[in-house]
N, C-alpha and C positions, 0 to 999 in steps of 0.2 A: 210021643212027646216025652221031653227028658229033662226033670230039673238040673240045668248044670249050675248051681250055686257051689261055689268053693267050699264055703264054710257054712254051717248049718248053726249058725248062731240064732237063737231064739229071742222073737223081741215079742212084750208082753207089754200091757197098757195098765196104767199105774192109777188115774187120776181122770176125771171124764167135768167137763165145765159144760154148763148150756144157758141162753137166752131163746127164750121162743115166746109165742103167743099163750103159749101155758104157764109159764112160769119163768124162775128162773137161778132154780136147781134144781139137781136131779130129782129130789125128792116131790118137787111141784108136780114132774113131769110125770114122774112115777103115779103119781097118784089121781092123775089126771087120766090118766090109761087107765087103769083102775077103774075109775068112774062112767069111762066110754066117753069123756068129753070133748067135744069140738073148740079150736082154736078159730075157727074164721068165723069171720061175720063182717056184715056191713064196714067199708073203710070208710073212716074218720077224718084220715091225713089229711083229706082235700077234698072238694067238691067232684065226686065220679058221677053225678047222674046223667052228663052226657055219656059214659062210656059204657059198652054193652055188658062188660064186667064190673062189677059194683063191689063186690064180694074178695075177700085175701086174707091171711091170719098174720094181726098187727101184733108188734107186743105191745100191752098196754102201758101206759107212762111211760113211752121212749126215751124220752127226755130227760126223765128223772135222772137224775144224779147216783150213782152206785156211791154208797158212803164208804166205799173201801178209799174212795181216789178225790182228793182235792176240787174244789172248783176251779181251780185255773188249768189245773190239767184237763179235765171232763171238757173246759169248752175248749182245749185247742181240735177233739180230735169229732171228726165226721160220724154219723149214726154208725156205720159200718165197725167203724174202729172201736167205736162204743160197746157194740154187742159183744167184740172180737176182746179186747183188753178183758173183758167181764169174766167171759166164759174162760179164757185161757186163766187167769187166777186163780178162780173157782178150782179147776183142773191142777196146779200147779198145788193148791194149800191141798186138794185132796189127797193128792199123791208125797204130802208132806216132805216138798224136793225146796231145798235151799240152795240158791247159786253163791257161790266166792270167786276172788279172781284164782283159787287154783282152779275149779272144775266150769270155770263159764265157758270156754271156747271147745268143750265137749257137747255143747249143747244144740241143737240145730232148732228151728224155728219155720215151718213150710206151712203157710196158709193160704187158703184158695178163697178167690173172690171175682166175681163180673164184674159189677156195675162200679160205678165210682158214684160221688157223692152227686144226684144227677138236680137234686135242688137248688143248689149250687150254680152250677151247668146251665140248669133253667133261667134262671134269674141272671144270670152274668148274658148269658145269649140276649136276653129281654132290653136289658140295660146298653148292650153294644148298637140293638138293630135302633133304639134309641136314639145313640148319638152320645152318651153319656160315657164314653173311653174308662173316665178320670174314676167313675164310680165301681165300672165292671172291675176294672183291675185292682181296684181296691180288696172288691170282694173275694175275685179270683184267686188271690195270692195265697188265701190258703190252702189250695189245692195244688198251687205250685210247690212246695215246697215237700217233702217225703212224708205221704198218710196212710200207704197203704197199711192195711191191718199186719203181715209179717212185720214192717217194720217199728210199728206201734208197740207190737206185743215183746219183739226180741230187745228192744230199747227201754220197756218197762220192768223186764227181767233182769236185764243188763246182761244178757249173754253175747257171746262174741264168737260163735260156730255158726255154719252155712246157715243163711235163711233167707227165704224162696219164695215170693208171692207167686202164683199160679192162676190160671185164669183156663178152665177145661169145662165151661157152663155147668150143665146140673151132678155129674162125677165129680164135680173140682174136691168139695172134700173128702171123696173116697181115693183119689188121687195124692191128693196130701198127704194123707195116713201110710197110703200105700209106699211112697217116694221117702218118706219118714223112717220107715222101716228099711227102705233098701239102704238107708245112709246109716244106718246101727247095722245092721247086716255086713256093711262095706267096710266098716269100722273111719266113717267118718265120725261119728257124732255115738257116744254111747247113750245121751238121753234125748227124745224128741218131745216139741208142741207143734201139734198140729191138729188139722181141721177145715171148718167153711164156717163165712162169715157174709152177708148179705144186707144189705138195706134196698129191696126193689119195689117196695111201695111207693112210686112215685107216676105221674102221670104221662113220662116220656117210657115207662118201662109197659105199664098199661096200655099208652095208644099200642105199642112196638109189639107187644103178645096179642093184642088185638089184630093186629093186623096179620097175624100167622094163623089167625084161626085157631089157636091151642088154650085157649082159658075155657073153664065153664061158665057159664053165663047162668049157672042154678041159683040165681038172686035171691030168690024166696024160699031157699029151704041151706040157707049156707052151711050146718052144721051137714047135710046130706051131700053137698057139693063133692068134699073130695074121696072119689068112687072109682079107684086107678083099675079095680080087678070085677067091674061090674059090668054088664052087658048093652048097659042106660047111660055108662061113664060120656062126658058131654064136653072131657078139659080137666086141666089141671089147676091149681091155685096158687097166684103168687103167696109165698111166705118170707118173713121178716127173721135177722137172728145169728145164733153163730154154736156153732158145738164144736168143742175143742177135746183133745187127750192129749196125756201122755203118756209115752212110750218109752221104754227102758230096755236095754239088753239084759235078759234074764237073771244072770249073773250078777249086775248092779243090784237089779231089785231086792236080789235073795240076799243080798249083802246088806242093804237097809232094814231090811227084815219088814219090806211092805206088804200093805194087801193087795196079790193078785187079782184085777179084775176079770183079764180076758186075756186068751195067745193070738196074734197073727200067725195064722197058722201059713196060709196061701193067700195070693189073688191073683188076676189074670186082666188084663186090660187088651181089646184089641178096638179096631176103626174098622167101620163100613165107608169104604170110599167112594159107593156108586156108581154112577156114570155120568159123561160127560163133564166133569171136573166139580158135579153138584154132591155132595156125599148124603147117603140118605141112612134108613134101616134094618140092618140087614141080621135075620133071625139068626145064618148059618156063625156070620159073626157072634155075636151073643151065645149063642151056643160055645163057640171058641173059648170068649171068657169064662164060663164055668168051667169048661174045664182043665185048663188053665189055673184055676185056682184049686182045683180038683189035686189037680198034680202035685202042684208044689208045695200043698199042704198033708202030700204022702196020702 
């Protein structure tokens, strides 16, 4: 295998933002590691005790209002967009990166996200099979109109370079970062925000992983639940949230006179396609992407 990249421009990550059930900066999060502490525990959102899964790591006072941002803006935008505007700031004051109209269309903006605002979804459905047109579409309309979180985040920055909502399920934000990097690499965009952003605590997201068999159902010991590299592992746990960076073409950075956090150095992405047009998981793939990343990180 042969990296043929042209240019060997080096991109490096300047600024790191995060919402999770730990906290909701680095420093929470840090310290929460630290501690050995568990984010999940019994969900709150809604009544699960008909569901086999009870258990997810919520962030606490979702709803809160982040006092960086107004309340007329806070309620136009969906939980997702919430987590997503947070972290990306967070990220952005870290990396102490100012945009103007010379350097905003330098700036690119790729964020990964599945689910849409599915509470929403829920209730407009409810109110249709109803008979109530007049009420769904009322409520509907603001999902009609552009919420995805790229769009959120690149319009609260006010940059004007390529930006990419992405939807590649649980990779999406290692995809984002990755895709971020080839557009500084390309020399589309010299600084990137990018990342994952979620809101799938909801009760259509829980029937929907219940019904794959892939959750654990460890109800009674939530903080023991998520066991990915255990022998007893029984499922995974939905989690709530958004972790953002920024990325810089090395050069920029050294020119700011930032603090380096981390280099992309390599990665590697490939698909197990299966058989029969079902794609499943395939280890020799997996294997591929290591090294893959192996490579092109010299």
């Amino acid at each position: 295998v042969v990296d043929k990249r042209a240019e060997d421009v080096k991109v490096v990550i300047t600024g790191v933002g995060v919402v999770c059930s730990l906290g909701r900066t680095t420093g929470d999060l840090w310290q929460a590691i630290e501690d050995g502490r568990s984010g999940i525990a019994p969900i709150t959102r809604f009544d699960a005790s008909g569901f086999r899964t009870r258990i997810a790591a919520e962030v606490p006072d979702a709803d809160q209002r982040d006092e960086r941002f107004d309340e007329e803006y806070w309620g136009q935008l969906d939980l997702r967009s919430r987590f997503a505007v947070s972290a990306a700031l967070s990220a952005v004051q870290g990396a102490g990166l100012t945009f103007s109209p010379q350097n905003r269309g330098q700036v690119a903006v790729i964020i990964a996200s599945e689910r849409p605002s599915e509470d929403l979804t829920l209730e407009g459905a409810r109110l249709i099979a109803a008979g109530d047109i007049d009420a769904a579409a009322e409520l509907l309309a603001a999902d009609a109109r552009p919420h995805a979180p790229a769009d959120r985040v690149a319009s609260l920055l006010g940059v004007t370079g390529p930006v990419l909502q992405i939807e590649n399920r649980s990779p999406g934000g290692l995809d984002a970062i990755i895709e971020a990097a080839a557009m500084i690499r390309r020399g589309d965009a010299l600084v990137a925000v990018a990342g994952g952003a979620e809101a799938p605590i909801t009760p259509l997201t829980l029937a929907a992983f219940q019904g794959t068999g892939g959750l654990s159902t460890n109800n009674d010991d939530p903080a023991g639940s998520s066991r990915p590299l255990d022998t007893a592992r029984d499922g995974f746990v939905l989690g709530e949230g958004a972790a953002i960076v920024t990325l810089e073409a090395l050069e920029v950075a050294e020119a700011r006179g930032v603090k380096i956090l981390a280099e992309i150095e390599g990665e590697g992405m490939t698909f197990s396609p299966g058989s029969g047009g079902t794609p499943s998981m395939d280890e020799q793939q997996i294997g591929q992407a290591i090294q893959l990343a192996l490579v092109t990180s010299g």
